[in-house]
C-alpha positions in Angstrom: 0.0 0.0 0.0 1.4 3.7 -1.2 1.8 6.1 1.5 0.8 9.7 0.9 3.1 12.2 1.7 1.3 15.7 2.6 2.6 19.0 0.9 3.1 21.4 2.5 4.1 25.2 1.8 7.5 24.6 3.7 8.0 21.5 1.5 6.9 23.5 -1.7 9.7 26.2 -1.0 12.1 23.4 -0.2 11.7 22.3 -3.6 11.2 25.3 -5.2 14.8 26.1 -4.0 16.4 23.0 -4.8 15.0 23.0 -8.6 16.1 26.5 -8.9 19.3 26.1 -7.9 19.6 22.8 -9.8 18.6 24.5 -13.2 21.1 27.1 -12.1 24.1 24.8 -11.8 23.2 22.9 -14.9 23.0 26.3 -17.0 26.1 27.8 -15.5 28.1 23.8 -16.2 26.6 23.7 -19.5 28.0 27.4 -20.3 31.4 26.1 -19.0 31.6 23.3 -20.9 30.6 25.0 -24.3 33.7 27.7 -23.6 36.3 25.1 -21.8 36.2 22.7 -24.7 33.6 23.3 -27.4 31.1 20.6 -26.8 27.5 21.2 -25.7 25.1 19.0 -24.1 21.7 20.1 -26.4 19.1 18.3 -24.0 20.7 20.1 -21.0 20.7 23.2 -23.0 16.9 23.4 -23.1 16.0 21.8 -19.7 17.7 23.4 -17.3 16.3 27.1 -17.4 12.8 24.7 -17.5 13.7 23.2 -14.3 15.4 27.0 -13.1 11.7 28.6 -13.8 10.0 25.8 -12.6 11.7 26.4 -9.2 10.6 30.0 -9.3 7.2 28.7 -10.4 6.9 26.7 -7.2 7.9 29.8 -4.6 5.8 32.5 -6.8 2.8 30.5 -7.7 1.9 27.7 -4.7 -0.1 24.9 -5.8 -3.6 25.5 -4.3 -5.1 22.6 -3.3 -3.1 20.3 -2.0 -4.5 17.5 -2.1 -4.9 16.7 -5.4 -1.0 17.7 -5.7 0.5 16.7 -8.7 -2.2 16.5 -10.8 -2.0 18.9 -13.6 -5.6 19.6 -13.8 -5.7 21.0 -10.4 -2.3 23.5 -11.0 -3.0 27.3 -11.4 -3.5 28.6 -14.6 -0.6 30.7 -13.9 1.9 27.8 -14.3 1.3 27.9 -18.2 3.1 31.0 -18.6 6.2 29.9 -16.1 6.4 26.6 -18.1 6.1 28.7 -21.5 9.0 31.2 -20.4 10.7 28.4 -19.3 10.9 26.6 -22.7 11.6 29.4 -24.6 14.4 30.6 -22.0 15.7 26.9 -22.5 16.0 27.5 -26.3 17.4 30.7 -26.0 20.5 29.4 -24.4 20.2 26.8 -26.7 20.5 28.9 -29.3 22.9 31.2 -27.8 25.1 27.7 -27.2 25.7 27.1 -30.7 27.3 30.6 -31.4 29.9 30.5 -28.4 
């Protein structure tokens, strides 16, 4: 049998935090790579400023009702545009990768 476990705010934060700066690492890694020695990692590239917006997404925008957390259907409307400025961040610095 498949425990719960209950979200809270607190835990929401916590996460929010650890994504954020997870997506930061990755970008800033990625970055150093591309200059050290030329190579890029394309799929890091584009998700790590998703995961770095998602973090913010999770500290700006708390998931109302948590019960039915994670279930898309129940997320606020606003997470559409965090995801959507997420992506297009992610190609961006993919983008941006190619020319360095």
């Amino acid at each position: 049998m498949q425990q719960e476990i209950e979200i809270t705010r607190g835990k929401e934060i916590v996460i929010g935090v650890l994504l954020t700066l997870a997506g930061l690492v990755t970008v800033l890694a990625n970055w150093r790579h591309v200059v050290d020695e030329g190579l890029m990692r394309h799929g890091m590239a584009i998700l790590a400023p998703v995961l770095f917006v998602g973090g913010i997404m999770l500290i700006a925008a708390p998931y109302p009702d948590k019960r039915h957390f994670p279930k898309a259907e129940f997320a606020p409307k606003s997470w559409n545009i965090f995801i959507l400025v997420g992506v297009v961040l992610g190609f961006a610095n993919w983008y941006f990768m190619n020319f360095s």
